[in-house]
C-alpha positions as CSV (number, residue, x, y, z in Angstrom):
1,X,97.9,142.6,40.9
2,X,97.7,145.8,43.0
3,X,100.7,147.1,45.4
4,X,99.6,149.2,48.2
5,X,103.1,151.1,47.4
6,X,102.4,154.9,46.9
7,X,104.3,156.2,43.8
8,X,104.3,159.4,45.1
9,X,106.7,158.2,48.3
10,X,109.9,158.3,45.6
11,X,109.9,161.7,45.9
12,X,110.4,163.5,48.4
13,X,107.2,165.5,49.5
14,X,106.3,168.8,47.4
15,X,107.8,167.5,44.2
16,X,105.9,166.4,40.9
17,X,107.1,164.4,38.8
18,X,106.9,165.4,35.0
19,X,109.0,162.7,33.4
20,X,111.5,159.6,34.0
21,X,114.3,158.6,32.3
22,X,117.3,156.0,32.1
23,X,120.9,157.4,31.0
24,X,123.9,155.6,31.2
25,X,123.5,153.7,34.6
26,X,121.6,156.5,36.0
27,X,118.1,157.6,36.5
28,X,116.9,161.2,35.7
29,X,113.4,162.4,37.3
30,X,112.4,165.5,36.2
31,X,110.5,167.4,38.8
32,X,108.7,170.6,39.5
33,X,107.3,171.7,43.0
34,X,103.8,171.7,43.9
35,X,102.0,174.9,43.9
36,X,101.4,178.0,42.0
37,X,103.1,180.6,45.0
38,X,105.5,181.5,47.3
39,X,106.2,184.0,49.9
40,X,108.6,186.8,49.4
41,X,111.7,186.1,51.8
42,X,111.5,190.2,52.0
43,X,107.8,190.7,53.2
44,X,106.7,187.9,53.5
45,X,103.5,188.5,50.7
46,X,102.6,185.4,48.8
47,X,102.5,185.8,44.6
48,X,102.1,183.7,41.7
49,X,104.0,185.9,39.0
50,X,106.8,183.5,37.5
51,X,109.7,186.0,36.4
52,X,111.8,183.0,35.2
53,X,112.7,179.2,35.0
54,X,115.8,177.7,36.3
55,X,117.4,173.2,36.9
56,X,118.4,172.4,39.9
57,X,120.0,168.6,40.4
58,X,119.7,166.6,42.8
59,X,121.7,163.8,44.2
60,X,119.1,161.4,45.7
61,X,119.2,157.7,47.2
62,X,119.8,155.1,44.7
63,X,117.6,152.9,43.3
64,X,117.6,149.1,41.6
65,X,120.9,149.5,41.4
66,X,121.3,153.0,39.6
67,X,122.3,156.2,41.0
68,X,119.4,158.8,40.8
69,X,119.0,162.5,40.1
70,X,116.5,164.5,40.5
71,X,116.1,167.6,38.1
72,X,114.3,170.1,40.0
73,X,112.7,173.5,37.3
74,X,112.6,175.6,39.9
75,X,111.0,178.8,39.8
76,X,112.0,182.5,40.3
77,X,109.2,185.0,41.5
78,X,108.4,188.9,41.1
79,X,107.5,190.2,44.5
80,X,104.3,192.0,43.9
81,X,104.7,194.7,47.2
82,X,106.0,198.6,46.3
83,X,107.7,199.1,49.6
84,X,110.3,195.6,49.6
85,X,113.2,195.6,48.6
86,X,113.6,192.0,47.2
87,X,112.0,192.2,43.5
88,X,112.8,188.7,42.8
89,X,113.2,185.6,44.4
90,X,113.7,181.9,44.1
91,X,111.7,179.0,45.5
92,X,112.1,177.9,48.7
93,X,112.6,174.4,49.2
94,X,111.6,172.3,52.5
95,X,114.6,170.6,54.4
96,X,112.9,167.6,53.3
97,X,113.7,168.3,49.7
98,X,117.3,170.3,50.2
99,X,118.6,172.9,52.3
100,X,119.5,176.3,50.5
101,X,121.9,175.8,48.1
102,X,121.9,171.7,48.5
103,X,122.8,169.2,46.2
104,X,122.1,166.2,47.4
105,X,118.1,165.5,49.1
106,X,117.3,165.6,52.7
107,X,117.2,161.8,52.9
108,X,120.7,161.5,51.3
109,X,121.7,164.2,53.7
110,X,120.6,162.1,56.2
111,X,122.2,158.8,55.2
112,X,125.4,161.0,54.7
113,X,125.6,162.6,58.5
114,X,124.6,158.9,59.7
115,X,127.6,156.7,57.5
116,X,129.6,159.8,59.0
117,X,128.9,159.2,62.7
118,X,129.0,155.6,62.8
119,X,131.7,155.0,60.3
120,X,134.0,157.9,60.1
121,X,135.3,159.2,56.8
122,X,137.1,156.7,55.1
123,X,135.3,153.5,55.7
124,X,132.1,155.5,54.8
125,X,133.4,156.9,51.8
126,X,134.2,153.2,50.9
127,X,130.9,152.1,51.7
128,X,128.9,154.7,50.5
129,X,130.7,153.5,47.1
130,X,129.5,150.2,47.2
131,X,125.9,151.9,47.7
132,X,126.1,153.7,44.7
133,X,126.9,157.2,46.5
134,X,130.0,158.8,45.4
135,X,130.8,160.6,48.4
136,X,134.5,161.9,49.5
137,X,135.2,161.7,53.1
138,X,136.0,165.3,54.1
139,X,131.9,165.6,53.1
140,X,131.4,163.1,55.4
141,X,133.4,164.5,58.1
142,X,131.6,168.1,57.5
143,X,128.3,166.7,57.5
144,X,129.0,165.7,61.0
145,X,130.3,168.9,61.9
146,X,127.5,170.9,60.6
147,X,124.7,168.3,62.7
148,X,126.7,168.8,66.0
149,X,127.1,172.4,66.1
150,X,124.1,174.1,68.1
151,X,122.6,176.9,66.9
152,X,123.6,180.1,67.1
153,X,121.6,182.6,68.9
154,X,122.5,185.8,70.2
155,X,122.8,186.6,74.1
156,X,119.4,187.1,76.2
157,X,120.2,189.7,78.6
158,X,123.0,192.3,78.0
159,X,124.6,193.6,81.9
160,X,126.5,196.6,83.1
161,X,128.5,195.8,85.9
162,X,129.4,199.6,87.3
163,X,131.5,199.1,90.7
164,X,132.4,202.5,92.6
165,X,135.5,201.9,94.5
């Protein structure tokens, strides 16, 4: 019997998965991201050179019950250009998979700010524990915070006022 259910929609997109595996109520998926390259944050020039291998985890949504964690081997590139500065740098991940320095996926991220708006922090944190997402409420309360703030730009048009009296 064939599902039209995509397996690749229990990732998030740019992610492969390598392997799967069950530990103690939880579910590890061991990813890597697509591609061979990535552009240097410096310059801006693509390259492929690998300097080194790191793990990243992943808090995602949970699933059949279980809580699930991705394990990201993310990659750390040699900047091939002379003149930059930056000699080597890490992957950059879409929003979609986690912001900089993220630990749980941008559709938990999402399901956090949302439990946070229409709940508050408490009674999310209480039902975010009954859905398998061990979340305190100050995180709650913060992801709020962070969605509501606008974004900070700096001013268009710079005056002088000179009066002569």
């Amino acid at each position: 019997m064939a599902s039209g259910m995509d397996r690749r929609a229990f990732l998030p997109g740019g992610l492969k998965a390598e392997r799967v595996e069950v530990v103690d109520h939880r579910v590890l998926i061991h990813t890597r991201p697509v591609g061979g390259a990535a552009a240097c944050p410096g310059c801006g020039e693509i390259s492929r050179r690998v300097h080194s291998h790191y793990q990243r985890r992943l808090a995602d949504l949970p699933a059949h019950g279980r809580q699930v964690s991705i394990v990201l081997s993310a990659r750390r590139f040699r900047c091939r250009s002379i003149s930059c500065r930056t000699r080597i740098f890490a992957d950059r991940l879409t929003p979609a998979i986690a912001q900089a320095y993220g630990r749980r996926t941008g559709r938990l991220q999402d399901l956090v700010r949302h439990l946070g708006v229409a709940l508050g922090g408490r009674p999310a944190q209480a039902l975010a524990a009954r859905l398998l997402q061990p979340v305190s409420k100050d995180t709650f309360l913060r992801s709020v915070r962070t969605a509501m703030r606008p974004p900070v730009s700096g001013p268009r048009v710079i005056g002088i006022d000179v009066s002569t009296q």
